[in-house]
C-alpha positions in Angstrom: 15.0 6.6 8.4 14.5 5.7 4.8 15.4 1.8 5.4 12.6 2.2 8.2 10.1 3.2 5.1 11.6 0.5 2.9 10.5 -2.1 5.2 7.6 -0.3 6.4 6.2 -0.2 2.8 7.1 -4.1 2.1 5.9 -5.6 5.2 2.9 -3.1 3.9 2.3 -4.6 0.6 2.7 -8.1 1.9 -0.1 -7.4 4.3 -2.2 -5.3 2.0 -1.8 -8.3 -0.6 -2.8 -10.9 1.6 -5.5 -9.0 3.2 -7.2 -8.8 -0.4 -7.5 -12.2 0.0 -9.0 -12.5 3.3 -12.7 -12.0 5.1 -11.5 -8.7 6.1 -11.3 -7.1 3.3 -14.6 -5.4 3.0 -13.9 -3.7 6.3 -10.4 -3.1 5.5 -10.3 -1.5 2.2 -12.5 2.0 2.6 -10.0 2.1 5.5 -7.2 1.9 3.2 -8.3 4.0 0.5 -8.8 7.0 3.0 -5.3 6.4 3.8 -4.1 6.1 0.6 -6.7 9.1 -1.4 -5.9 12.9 -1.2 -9.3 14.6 -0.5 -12.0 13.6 -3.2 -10.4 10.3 -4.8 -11.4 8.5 -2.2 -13.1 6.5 -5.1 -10.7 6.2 -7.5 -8.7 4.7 -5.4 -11.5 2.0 -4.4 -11.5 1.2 -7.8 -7.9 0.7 -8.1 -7.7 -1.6 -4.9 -11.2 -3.7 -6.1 -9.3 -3.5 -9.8 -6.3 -4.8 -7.6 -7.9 -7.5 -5.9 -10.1 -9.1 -9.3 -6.2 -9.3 -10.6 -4.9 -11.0 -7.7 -7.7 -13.8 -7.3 -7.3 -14.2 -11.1 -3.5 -14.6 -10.9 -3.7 -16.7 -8.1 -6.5 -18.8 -9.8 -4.2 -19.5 -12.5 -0.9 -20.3 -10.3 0.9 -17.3 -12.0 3.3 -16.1 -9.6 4.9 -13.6 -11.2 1.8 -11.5 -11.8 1.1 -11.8 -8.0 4.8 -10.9 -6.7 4.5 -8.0 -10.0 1.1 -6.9 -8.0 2.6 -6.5 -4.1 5.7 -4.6 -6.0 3.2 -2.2 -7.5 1.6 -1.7 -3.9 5.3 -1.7 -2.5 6.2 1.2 -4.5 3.0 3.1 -4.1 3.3 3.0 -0.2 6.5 4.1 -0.3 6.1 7.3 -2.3 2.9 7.2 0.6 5.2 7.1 3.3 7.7 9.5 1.8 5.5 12.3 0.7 2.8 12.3 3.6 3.9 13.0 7.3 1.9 10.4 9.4 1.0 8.2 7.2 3.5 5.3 8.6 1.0 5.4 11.7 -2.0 5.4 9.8 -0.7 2.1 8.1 -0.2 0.7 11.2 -3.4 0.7 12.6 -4.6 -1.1 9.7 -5.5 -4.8 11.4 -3.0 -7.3 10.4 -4.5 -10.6 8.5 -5.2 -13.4 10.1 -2.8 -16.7 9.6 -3.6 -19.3 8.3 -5.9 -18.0 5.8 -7.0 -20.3 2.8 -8.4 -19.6 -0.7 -9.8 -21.7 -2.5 -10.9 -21.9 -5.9 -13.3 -24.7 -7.2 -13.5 -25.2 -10.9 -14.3 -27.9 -13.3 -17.5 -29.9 -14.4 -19.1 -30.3 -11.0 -22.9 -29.3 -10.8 -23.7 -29.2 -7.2 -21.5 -31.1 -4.5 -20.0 -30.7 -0.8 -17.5 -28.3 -0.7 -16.1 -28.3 2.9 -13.3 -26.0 4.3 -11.7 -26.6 7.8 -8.2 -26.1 9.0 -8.3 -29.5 9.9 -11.0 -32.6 10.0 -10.7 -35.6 12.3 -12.9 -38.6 11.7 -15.6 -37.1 9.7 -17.9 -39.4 7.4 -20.2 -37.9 4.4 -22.5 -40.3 2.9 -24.0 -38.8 -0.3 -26.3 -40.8 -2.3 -25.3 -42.9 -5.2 -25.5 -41.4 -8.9 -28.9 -43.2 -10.3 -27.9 -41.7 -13.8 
């Protein structure tokens, strides 16, 4: 049973790591932190997922991927102990949604003003004429 909790709790932290990073995440993560909160912390444990998060998107901003696997192995422990000290929480965990695929972040940076950003999964014979720099 305890190798079901191990994998439980990583396929867990893989999801709850790349959900930080998704559109869902607003909807997802007072979901998570009821899960995760004894009665009353509900808050404090918001905190520590939005504290979470800003270290993610800054870890992944600067390509550091040690910080980000050090991250989901923080998580990983956390929903272990979870799903070893509270009965019921492995199906409480489950109904959380599972991410999307294929999601992208992106991170624009550098000297650029005011320019076209565009995001697709993919573009097929698209043409953007902006006009010419007068300066």
């Amino acid at each position: 049973m305890e190798a079901e909790l191990v994998a439980l709790a990583t396929s867990g932290a893989t999801t709850l790591i790349t959900l930080m990073i998704s559109d869902v995440w607003a909807q997802t993560k007072e979901k998570l932190a009821g899960i995760l909160a004894r009665p009353g912390n509900e808050d404090d444990v918001l905190g520590e997922l939005e504290a979470s998060r800003a270290d993610l998107v800054d870890a992944l901003t600067r390509g550091d991927g040690g910080r980000t696997a050090a991250i989901e192995a923080e998580w990983r422990a956390r929903l272990l102990r979870l799903l070893l000290e509270v009965p019921g929480s492995a199906d409480a965990l489950q109904s959380l949604p599972a991410p999307a695929t294929g999601t992208v972040y992106n991170h624009i940076s550098g000297p650029v003003r005011s320019a076209v950003v565009v995001q697709a999964g993919r573009i097929d014979g698209s043409t953007f004429n902006a006009p010419s720099d007068t300066t």
